[in-house]
PyMOL Python script that loads the backbone (N, CA, C, O; Angstrom):
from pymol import cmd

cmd.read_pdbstr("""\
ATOM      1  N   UNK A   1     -14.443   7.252  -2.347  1.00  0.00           N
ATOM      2  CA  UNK A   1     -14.280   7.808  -1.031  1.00  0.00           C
ATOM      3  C   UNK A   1     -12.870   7.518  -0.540  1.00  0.00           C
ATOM      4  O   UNK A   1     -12.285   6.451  -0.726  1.00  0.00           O
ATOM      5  N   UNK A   2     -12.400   8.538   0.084  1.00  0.00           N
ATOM      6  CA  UNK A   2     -10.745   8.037   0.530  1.00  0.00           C
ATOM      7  C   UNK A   2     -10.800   7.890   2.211  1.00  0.00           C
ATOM      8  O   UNK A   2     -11.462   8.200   3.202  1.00  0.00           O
ATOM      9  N   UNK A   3      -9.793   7.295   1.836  1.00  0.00           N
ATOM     10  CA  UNK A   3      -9.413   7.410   3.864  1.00  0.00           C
ATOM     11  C   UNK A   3      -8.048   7.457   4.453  1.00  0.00           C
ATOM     12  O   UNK A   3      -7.274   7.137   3.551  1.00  0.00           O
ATOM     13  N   UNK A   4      -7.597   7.630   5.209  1.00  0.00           N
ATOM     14  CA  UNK A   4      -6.158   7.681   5.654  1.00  0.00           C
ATOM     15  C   UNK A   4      -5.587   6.458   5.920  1.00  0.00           C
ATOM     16  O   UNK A   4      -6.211   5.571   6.503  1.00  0.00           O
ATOM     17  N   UNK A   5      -4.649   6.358   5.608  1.00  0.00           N
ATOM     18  CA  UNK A   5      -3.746   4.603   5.607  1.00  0.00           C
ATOM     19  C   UNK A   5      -2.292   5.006   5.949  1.00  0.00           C
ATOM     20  O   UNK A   5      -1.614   6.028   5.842  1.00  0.00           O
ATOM     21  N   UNK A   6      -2.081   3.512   6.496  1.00  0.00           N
ATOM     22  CA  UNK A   6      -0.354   3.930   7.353  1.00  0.00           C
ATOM     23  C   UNK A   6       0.344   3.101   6.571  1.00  0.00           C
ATOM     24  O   UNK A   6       0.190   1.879   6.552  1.00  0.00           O
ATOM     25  N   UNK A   7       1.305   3.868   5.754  1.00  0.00           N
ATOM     26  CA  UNK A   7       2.141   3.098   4.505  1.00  0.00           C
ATOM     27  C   UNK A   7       3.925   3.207   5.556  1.00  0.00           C
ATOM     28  O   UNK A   7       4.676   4.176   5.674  1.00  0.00           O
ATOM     29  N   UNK A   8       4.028   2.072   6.020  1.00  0.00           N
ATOM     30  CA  UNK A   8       5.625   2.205   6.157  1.00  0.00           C
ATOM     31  C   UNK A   8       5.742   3.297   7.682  1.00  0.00           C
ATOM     32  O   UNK A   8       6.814   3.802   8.014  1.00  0.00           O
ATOM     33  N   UNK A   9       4.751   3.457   8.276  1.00  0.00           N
ATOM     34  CA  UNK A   9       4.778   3.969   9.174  1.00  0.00           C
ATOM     35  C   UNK A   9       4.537   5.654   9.148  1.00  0.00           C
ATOM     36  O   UNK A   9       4.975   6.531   9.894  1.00  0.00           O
ATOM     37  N   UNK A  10       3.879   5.702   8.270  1.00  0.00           N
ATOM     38  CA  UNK A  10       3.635   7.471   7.468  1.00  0.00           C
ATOM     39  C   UNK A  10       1.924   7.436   7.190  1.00  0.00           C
ATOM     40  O   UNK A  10       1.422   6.336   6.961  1.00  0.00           O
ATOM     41  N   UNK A  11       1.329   8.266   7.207  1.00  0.00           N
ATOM     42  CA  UNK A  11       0.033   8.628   7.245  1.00  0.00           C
ATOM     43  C   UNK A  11      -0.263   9.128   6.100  1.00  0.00           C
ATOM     44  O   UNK A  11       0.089  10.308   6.085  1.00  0.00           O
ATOM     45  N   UNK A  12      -0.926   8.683   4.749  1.00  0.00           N
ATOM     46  CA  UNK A  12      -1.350   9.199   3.500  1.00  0.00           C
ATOM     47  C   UNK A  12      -3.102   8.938   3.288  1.00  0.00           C
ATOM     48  O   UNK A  12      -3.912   8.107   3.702  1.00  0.00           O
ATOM     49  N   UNK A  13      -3.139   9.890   2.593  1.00  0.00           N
ATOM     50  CA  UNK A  13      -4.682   9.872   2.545  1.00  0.00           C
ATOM     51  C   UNK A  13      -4.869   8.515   1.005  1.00  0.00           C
ATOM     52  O   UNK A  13      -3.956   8.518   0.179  1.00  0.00           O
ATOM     53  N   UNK A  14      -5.482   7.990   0.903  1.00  0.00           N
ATOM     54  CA  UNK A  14      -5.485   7.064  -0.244  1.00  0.00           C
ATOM     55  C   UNK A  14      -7.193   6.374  -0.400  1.00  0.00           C
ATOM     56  O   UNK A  14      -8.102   6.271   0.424  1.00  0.00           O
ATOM     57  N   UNK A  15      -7.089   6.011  -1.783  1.00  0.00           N
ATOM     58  CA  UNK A  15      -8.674   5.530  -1.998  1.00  0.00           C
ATOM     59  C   UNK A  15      -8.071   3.769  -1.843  1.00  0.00           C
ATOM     60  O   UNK A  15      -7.233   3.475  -2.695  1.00  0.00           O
ATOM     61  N   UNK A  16      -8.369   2.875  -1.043  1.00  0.00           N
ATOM     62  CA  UNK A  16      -8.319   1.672  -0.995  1.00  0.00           C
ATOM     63  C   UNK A  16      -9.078   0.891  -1.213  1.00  0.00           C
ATOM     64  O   UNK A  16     -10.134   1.257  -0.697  1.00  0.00           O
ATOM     65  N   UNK A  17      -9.282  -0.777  -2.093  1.00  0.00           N
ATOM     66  CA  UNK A  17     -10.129  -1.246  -2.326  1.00  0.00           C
ATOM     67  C   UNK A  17      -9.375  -2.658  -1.436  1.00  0.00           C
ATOM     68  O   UNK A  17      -8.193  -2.819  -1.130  1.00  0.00           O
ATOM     69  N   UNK A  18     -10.489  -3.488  -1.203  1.00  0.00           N
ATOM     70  CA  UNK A  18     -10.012  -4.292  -0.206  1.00  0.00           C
ATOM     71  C   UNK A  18      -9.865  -5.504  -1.483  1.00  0.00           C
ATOM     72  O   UNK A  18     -10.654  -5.353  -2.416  1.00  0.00           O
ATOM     73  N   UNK A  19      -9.000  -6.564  -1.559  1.00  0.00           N
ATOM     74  CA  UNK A  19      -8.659  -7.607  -2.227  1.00  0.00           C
ATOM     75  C   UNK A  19      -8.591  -8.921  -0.968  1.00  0.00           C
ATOM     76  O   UNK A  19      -8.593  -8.858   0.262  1.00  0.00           O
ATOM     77  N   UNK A  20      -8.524 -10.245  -2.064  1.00  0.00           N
ATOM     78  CA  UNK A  20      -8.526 -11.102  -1.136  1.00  0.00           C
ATOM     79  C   UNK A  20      -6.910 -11.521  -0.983  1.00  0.00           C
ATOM     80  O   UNK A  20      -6.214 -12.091  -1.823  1.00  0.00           O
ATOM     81  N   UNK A  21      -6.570 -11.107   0.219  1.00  0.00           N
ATOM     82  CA  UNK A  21      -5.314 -11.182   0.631  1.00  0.00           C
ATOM     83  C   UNK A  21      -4.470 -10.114   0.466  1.00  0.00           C
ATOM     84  O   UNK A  21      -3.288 -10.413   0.640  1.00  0.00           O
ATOM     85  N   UNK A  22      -4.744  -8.644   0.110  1.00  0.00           N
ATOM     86  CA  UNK A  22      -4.475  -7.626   0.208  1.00  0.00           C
ATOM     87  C   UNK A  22      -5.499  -6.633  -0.328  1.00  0.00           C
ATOM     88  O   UNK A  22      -6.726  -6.549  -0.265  1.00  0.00           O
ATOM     89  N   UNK A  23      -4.646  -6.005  -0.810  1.00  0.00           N
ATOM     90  CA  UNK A  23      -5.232  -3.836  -0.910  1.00  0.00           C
ATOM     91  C   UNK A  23      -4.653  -3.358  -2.473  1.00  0.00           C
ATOM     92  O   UNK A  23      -3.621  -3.459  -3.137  1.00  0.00           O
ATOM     93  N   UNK A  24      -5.775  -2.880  -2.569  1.00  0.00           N
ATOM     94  CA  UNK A  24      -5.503  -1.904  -3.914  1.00  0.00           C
ATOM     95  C   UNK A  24      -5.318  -0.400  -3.181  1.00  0.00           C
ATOM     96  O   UNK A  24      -6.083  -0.294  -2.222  1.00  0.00           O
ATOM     97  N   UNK A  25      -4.584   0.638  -3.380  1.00  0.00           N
ATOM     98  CA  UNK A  25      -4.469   1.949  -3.308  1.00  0.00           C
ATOM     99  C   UNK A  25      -4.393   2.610  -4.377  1.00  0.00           C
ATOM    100  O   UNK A  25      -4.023   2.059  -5.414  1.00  0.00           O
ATOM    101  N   UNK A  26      -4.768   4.078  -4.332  1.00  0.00           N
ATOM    102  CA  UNK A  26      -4.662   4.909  -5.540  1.00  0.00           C
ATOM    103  C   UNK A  26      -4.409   6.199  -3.877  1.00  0.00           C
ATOM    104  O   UNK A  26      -5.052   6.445  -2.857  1.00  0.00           O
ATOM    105  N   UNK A  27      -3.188   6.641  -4.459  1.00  0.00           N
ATOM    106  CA  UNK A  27      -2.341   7.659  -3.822  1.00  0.00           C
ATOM    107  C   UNK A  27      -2.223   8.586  -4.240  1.00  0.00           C
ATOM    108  O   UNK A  27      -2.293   8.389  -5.454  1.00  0.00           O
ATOM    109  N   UNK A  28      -2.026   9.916  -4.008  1.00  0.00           N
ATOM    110  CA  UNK A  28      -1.056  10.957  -4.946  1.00  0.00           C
ATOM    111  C   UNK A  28       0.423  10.154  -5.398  1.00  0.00           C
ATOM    112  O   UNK A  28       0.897   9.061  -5.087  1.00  0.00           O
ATOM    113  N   UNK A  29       0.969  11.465  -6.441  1.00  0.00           N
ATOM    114  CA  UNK A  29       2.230  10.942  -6.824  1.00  0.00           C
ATOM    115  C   UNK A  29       2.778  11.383  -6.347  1.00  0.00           C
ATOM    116  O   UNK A  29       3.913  10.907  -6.383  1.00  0.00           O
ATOM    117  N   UNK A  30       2.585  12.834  -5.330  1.00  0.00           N
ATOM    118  CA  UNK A  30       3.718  13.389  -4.424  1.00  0.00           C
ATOM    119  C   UNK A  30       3.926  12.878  -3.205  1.00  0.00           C
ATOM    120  O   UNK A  30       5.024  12.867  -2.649  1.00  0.00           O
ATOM    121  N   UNK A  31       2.642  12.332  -2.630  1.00  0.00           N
ATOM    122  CA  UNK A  31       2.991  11.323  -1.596  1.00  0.00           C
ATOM    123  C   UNK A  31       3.483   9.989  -2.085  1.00  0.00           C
ATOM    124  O   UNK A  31       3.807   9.152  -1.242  1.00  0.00           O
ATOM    125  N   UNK A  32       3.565   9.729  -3.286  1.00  0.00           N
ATOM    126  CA  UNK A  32       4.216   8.141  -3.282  1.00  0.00           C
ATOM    127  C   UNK A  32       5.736   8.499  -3.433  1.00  0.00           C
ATOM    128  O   UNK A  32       6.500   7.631  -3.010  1.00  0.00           O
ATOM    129  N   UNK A  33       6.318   9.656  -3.977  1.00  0.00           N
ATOM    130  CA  UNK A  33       7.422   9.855  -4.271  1.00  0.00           C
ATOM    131  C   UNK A  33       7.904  10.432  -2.884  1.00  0.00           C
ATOM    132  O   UNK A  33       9.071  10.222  -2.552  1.00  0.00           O
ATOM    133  N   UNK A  34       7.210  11.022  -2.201  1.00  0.00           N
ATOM    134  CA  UNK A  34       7.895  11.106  -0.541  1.00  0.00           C
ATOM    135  C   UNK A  34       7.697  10.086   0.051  1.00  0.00           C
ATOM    136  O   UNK A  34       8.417  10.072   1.050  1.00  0.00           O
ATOM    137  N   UNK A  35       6.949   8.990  -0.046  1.00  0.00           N
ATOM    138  CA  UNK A  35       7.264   7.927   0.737  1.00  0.00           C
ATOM    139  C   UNK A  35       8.649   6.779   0.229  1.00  0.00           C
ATOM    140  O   UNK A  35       9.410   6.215   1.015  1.00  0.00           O
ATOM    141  N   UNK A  36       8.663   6.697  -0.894  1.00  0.00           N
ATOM    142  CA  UNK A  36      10.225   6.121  -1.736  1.00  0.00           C
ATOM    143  C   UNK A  36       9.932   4.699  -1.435  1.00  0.00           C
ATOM    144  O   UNK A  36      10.869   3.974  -1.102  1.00  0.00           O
ATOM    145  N   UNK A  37       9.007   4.334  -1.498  1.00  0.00           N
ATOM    146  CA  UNK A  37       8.534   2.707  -1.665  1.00  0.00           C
ATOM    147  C   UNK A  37       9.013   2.387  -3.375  1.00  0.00           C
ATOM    148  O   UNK A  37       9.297   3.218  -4.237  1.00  0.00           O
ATOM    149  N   UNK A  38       8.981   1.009  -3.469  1.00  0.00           N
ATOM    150  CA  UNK A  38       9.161   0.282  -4.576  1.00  0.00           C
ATOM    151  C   UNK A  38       8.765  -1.035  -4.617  1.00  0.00           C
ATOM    152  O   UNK A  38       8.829  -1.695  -3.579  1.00  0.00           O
ATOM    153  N   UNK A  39       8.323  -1.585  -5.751  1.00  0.00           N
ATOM    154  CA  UNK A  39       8.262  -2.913  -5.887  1.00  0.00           C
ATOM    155  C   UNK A  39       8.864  -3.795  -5.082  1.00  0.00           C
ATOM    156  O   UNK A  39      10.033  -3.511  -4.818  1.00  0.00           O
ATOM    157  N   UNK A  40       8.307  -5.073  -4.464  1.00  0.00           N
ATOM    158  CA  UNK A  40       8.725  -6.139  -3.741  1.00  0.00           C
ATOM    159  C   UNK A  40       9.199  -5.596  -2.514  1.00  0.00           C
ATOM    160  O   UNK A  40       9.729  -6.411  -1.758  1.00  0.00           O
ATOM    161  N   UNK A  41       9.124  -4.232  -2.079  1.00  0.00           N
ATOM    162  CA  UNK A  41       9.137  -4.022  -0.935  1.00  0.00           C
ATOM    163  C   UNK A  41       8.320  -4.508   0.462  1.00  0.00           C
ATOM    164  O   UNK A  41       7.193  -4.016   0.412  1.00  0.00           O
ATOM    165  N   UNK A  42       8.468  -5.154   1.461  1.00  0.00           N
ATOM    166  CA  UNK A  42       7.805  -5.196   2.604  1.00  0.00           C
ATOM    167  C   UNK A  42       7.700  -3.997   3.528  1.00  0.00           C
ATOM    168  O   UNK A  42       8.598  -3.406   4.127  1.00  0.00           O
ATOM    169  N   UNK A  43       6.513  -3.797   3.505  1.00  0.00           N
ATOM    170  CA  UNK A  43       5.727  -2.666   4.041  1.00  0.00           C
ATOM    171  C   UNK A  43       4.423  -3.068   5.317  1.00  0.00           C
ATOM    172  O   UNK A  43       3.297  -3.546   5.177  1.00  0.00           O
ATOM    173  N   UNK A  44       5.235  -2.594   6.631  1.00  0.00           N
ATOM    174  CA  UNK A  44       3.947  -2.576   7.382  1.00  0.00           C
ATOM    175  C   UNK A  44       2.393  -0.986   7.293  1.00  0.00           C
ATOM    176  O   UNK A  44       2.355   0.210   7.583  1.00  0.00           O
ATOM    177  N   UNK A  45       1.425  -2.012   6.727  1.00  0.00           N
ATOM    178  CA  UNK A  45       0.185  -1.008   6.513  1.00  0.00           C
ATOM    179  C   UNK A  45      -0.860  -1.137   7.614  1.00  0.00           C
ATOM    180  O   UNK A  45      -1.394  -2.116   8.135  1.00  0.00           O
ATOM    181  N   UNK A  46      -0.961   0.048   7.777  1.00  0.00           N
ATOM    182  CA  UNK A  46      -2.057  -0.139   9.039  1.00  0.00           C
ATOM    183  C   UNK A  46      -3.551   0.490   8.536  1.00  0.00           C
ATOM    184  O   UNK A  46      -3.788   1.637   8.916  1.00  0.00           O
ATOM    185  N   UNK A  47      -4.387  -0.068   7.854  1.00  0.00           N
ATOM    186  CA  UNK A  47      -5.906   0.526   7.452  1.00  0.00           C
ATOM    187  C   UNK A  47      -7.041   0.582   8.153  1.00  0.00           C
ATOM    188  O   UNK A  47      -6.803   0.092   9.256  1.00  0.00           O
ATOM    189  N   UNK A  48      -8.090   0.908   8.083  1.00  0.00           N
ATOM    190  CA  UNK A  48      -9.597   1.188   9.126  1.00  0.00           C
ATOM    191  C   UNK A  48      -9.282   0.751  10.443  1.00  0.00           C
ATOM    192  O   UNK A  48      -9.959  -0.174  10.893  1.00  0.00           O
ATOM    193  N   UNK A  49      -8.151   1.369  11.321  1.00  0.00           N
ATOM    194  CA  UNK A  49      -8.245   1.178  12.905  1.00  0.00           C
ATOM    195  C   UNK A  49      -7.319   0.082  13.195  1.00  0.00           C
ATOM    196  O   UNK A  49      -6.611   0.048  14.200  1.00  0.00           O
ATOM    197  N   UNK A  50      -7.358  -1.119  11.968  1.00  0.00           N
ATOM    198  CA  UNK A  50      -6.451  -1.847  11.885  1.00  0.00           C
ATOM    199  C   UNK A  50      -5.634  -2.036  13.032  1.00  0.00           C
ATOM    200  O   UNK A  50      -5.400  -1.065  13.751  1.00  0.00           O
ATOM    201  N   UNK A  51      -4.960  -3.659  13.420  1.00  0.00           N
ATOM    202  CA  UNK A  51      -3.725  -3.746  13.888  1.00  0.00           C
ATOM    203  C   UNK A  51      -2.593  -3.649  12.467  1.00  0.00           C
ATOM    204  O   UNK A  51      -2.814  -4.344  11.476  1.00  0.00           O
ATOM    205  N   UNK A  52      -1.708  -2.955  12.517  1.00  0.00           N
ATOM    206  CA  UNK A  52      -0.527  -3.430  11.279  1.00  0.00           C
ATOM    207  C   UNK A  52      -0.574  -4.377  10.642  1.00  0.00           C
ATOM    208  O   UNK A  52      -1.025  -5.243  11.392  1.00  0.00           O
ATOM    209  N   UNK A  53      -0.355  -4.874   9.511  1.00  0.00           N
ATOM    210  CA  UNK A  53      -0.096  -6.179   8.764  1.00  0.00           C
ATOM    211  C   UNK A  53       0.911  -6.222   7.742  1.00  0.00           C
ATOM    212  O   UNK A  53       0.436  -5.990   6.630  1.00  0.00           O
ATOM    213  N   UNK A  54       2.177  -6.450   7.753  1.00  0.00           N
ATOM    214  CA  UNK A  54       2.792  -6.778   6.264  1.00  0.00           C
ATOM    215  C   UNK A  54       2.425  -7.506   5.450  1.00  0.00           C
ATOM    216  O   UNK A  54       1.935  -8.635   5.446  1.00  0.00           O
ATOM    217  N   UNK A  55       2.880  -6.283   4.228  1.00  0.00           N
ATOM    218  CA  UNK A  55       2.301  -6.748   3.149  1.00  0.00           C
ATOM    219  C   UNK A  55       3.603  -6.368   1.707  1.00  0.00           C
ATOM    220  O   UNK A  55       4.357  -5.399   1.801  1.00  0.00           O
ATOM    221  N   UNK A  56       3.626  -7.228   0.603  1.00  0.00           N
ATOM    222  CA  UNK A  56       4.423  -6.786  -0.451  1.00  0.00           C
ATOM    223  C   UNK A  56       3.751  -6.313  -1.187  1.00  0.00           C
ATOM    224  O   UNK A  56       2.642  -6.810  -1.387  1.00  0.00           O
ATOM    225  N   UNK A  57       4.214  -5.044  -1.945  1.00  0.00           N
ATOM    226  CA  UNK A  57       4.280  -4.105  -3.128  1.00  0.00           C
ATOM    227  C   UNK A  57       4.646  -5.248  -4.018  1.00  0.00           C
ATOM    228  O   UNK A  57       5.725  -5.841  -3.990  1.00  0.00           O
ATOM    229  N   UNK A  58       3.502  -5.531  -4.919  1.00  0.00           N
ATOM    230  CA  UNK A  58       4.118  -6.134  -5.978  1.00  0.00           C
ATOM    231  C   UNK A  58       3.639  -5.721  -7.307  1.00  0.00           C
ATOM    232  O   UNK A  58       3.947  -6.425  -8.269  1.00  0.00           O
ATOM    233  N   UNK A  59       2.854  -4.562  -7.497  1.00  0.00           N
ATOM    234  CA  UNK A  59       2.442  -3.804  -8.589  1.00  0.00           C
ATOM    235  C   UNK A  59       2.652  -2.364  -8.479  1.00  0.00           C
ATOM    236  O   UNK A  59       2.093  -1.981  -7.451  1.00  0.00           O
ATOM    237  N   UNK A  60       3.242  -1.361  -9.123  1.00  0.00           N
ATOM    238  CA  UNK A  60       2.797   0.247  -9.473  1.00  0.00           C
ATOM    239  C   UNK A  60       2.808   0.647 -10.615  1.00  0.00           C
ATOM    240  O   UNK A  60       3.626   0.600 -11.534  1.00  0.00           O
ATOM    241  N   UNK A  61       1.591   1.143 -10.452  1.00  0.00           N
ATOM    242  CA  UNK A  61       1.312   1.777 -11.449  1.00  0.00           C
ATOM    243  C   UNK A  61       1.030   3.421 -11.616  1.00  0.00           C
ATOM    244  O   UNK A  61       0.065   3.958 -11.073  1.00  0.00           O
ATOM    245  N   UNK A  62       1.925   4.090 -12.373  1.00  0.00           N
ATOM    246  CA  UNK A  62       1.839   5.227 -12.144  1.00  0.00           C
ATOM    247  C   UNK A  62       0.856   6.107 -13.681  1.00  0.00           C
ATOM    248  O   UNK A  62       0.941   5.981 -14.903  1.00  0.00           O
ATOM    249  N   UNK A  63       0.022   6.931 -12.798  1.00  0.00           N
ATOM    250  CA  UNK A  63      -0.553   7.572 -13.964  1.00  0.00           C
ATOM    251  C   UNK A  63      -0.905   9.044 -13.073  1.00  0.00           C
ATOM    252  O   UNK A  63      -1.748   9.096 -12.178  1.00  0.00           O
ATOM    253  N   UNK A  64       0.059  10.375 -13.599  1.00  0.00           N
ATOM    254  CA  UNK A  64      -0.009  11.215 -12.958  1.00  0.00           C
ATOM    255  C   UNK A  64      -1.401  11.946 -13.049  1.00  0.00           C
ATOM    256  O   UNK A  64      -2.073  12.058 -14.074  1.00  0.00           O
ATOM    257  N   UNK A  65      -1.614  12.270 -12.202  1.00  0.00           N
ATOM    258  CA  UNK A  65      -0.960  12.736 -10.546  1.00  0.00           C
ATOM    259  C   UNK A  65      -1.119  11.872  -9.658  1.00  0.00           C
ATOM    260  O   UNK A  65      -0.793  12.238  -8.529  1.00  0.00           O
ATOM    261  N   UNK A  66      -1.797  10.081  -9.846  1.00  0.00           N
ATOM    262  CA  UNK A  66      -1.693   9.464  -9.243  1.00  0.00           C
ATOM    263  C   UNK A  66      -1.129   8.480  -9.420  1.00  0.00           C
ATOM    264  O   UNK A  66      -0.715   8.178 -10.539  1.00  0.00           O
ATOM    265  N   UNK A  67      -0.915   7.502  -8.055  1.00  0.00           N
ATOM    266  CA  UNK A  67      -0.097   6.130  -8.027  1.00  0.00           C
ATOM    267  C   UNK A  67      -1.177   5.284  -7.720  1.00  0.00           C
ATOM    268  O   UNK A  67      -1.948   5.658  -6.837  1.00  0.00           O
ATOM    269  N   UNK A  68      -1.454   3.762  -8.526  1.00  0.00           N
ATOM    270  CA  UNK A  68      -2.121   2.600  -8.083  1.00  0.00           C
ATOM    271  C   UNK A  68      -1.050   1.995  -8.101  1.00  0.00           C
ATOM    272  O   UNK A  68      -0.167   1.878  -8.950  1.00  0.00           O
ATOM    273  N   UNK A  69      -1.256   1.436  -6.616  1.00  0.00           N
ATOM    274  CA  UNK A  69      -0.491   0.214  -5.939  1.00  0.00           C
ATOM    275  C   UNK A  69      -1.087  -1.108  -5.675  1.00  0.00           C
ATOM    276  O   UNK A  69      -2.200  -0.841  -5.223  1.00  0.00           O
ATOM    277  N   UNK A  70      -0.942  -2.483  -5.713  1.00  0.00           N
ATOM    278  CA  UNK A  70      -1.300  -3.212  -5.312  1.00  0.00           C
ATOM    279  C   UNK A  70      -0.090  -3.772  -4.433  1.00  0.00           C
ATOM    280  O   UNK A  70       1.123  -3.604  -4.563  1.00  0.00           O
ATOM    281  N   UNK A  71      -0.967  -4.630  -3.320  1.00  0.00           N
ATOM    282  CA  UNK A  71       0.040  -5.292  -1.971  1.00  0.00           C
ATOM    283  C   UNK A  71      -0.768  -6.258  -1.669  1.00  0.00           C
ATOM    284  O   UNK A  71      -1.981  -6.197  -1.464  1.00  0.00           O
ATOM    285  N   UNK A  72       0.014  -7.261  -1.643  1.00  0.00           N
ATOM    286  CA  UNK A  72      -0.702  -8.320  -0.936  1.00  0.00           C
ATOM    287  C   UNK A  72       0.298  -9.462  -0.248  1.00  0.00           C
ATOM    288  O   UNK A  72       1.478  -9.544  -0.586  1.00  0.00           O
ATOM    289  N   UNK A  73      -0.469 -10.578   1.036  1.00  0.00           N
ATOM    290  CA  UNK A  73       0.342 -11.013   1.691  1.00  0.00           C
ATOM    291  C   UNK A  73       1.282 -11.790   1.425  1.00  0.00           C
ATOM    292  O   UNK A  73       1.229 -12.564   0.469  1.00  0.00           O
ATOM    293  N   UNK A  74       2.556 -11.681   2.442  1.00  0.00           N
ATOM    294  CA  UNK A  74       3.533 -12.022   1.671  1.00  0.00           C
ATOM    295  C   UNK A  74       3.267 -14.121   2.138  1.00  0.00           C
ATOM    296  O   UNK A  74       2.904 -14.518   3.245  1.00  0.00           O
ATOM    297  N   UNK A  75       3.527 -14.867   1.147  1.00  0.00           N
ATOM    298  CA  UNK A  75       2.675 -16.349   1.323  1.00  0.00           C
ATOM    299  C   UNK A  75       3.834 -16.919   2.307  1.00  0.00           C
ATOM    300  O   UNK A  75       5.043 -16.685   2.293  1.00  0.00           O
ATOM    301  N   UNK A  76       3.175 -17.627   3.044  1.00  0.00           N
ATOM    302  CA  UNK A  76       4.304 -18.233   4.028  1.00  0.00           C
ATOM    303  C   UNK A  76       5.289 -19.525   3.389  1.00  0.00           C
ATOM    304  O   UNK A  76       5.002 -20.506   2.704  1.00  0.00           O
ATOM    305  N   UNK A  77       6.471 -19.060   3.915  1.00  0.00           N
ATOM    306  CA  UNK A  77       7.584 -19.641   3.403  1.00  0.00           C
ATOM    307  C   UNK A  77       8.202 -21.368   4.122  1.00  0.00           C
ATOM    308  O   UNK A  77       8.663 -21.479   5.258  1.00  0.00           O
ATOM    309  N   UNK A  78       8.102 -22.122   3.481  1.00  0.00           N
ATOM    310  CA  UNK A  78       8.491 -23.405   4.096  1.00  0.00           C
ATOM    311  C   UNK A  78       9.363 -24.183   4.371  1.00  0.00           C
ATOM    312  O   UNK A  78       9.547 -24.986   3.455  1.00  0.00           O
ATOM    313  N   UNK A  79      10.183 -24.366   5.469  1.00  0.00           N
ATOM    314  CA  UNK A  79      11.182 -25.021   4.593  1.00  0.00           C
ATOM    315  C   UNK A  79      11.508 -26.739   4.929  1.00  0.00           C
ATOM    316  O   UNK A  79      12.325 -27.357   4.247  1.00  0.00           O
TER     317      UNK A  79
END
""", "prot")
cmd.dss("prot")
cmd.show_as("cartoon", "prot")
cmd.util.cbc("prot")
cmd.orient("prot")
């Protein structure tokens, strides 16, 4: 089942699976290539009604005509 998700501030329809501490997506490839995301990118995603949350791109996987992405939170930094 898909649903609409806010990648970067853009509206794509995507199948999402929920992970612990992020999101799996499976996208089109024409919407991943109009959105111009990449690896280790920080991306605010907004899902089911959601408030926003950043999150890093730290997997793609492309298999046309679609994109699986994984994102998850970025771990807090200490210093």
């Amino acid at each position: 089942m898909g649903t609409v998700i806010g990648l970067n501030g853009v509206e794509v329809g995507a199948f999402v699976v929920e992970l612990v501490g992020g999101l799996r997506l499976r996208v089109g490839l024409d919407d991943w290539e109009r959105l111009g995301l990449y690896r280790g990118q920080v991306v605010p995603v907004r899902h089911a009604g959601r408030s926003p949350i950043r999150l890093v791109i730290t997997e793609v996987t492309v298999f046309p005509p679609v994109v699986w992405v994984t994102l998850i939170r970025r771990p807090a930094i200490r210093v």
